[in-house]
C-alpha positions in Angstrom: 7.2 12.1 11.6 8.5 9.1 13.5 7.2 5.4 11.7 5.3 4.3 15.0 3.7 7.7 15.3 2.3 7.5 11.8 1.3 4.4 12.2 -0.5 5.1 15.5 -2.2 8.0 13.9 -2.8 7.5 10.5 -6.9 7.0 9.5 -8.7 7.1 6.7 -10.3 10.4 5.3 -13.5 10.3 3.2 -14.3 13.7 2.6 -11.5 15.7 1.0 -11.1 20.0 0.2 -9.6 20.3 -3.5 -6.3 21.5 -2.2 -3.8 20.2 -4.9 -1.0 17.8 -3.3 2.6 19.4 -4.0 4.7 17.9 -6.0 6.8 16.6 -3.5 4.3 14.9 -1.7 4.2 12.7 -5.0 7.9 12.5 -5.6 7.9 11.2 -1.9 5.2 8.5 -2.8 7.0 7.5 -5.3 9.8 7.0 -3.6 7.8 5.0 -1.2 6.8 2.6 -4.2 9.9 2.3 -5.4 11.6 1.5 -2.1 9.0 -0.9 -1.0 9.7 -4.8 -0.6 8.6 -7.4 -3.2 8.3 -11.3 -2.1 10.9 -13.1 -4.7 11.9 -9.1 -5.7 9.2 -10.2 -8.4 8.7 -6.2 -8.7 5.4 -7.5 -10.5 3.1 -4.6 -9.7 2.5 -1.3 -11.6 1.2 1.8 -10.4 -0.9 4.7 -11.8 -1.4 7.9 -10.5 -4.6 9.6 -11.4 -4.2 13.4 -10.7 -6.5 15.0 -13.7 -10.0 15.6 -12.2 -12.1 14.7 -15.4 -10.1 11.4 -14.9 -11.0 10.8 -11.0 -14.7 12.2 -12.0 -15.2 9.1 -14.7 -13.3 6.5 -12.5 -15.6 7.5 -9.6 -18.5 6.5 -11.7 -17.5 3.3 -11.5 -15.8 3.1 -8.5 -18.5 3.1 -5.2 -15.7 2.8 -3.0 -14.3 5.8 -3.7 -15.5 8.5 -0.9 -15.5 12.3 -1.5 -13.6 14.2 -4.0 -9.9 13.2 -3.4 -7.4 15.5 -5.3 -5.6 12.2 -6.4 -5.9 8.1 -6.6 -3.2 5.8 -6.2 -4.4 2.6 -8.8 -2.2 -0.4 -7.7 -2.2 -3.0 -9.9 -0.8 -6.3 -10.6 0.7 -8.6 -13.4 -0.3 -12.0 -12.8 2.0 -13.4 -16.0 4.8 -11.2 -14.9 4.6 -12.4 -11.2 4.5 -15.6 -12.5 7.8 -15.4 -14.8 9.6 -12.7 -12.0 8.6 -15.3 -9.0 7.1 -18.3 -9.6 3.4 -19.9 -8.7 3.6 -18.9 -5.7 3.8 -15.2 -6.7 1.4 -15.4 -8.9 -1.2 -16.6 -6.4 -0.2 -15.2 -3.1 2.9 -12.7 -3.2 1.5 -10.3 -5.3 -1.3 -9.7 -3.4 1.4 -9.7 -0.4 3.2 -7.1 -2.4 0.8 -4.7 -2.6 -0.7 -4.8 0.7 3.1 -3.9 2.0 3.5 -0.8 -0.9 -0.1 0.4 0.1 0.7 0.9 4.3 3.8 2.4 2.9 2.3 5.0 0.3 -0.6 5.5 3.2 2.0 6.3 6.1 4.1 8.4 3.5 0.8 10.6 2.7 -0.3 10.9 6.1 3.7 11.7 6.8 3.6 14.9 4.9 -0.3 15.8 6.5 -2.4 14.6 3.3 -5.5 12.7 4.1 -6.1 8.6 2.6 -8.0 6.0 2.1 -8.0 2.5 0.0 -11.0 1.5 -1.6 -11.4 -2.1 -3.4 -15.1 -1.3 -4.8 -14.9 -0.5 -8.7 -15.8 -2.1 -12.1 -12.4 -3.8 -13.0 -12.9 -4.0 -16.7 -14.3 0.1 -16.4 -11.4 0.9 -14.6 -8.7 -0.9 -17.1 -10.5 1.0 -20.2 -10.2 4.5 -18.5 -6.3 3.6 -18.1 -5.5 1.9 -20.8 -3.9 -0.9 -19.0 -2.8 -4.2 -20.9 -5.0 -7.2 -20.7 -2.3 -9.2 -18.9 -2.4 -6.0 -15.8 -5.1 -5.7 -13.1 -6.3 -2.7 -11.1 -6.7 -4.3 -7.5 -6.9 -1.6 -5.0 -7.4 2.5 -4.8 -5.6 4.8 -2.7 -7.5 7.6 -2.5 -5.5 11.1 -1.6 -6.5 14.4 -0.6 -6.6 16.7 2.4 -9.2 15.9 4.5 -11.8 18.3 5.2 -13.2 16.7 8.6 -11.3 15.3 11.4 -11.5 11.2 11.0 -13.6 9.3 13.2 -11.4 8.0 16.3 -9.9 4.3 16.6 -10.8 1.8 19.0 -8.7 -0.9 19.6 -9.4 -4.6 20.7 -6.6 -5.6 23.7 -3.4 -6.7 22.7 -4.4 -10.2 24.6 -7.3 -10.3 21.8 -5.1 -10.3 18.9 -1.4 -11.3 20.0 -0.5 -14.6 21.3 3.3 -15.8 22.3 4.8 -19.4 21.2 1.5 -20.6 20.4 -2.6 -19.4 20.0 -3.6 -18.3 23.4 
């Protein structure tokens, strides 16, 4: 699928069937991570992907963001000490978060690439979610991808005009 075309196309699913996601479709998400940009090339952030279901069914207890049954979640975390050492205060306070806002379009557009349904979710009990993965103190979970293939078509996009939102040289 052309970039622009997934990106013109790509919506968030809710409500997922429990078709497993092929192997490939992972490999190609992680290829996505790895390849992804990193302010300072701090490379601070860590990634776990949750594929066992009892796993996803005691995050989701925690997790109200998470919609439907996806087949797999995406946790993207980050290491504010290591951002911090890898990049500087500036890392540590704003890059990271930069960081994983660019890894998380990519791993959406490279799900919705190979037809598998998405959606992020930042609503969960941090300290819940760090126990059920046995992340270090000094690591974060900050955001959800969720991943599955979506039984209902998403909702349709509207968009604002480009006059609302782009401006050339200076505001307005």
């Amino acid at each position: 699928m052309d970039t622009l075309e997934a990106i013109k196309t790509r919506r968030s699913s809710r409500s997922f069937d429990d078709k497993p996601i092929p192997k490939e479709v992972i490999t190609a998400i992680e290829e996505a991570i790895m390849h992804s940009p990193s302010g300072s090339n701090a490379q601070e952030s860590h990634f776990v992907i949750v594929r066992e279901k009892e796993q996803i069914r005691r995050m989701k207890r925690f997790a109200q963001g998470v919609s439907g049954n996806p087949t797999a979640i995406i946790v993207l975390c980050s290491n504010k000490n290591e951002a911090l050492v890898r990049g500087g205060i500036d890392t540590q306070e704003v890059l990271r978060f930069v960081n994983l806002g660019i890894v998380a379009s990519f791993i959406l557009l490279t799900a919705h690439s190979y037809g598998v349904g998405s959606h992020p979710a930042r609503s969960f009990h941090k300290q819940s979610i760090k126990e059920f993965l046995n992340l270090p103190e000094e690591v974060d979970p900050e955001l959800f991808i969720n991943l599955g293939y979506a039984d209902e078509k998403p909702r349709q996009k509207t968009l604002k005009s480009s006059k609302e939102v782009i401006s050339y040289d200076r505001y307005n």
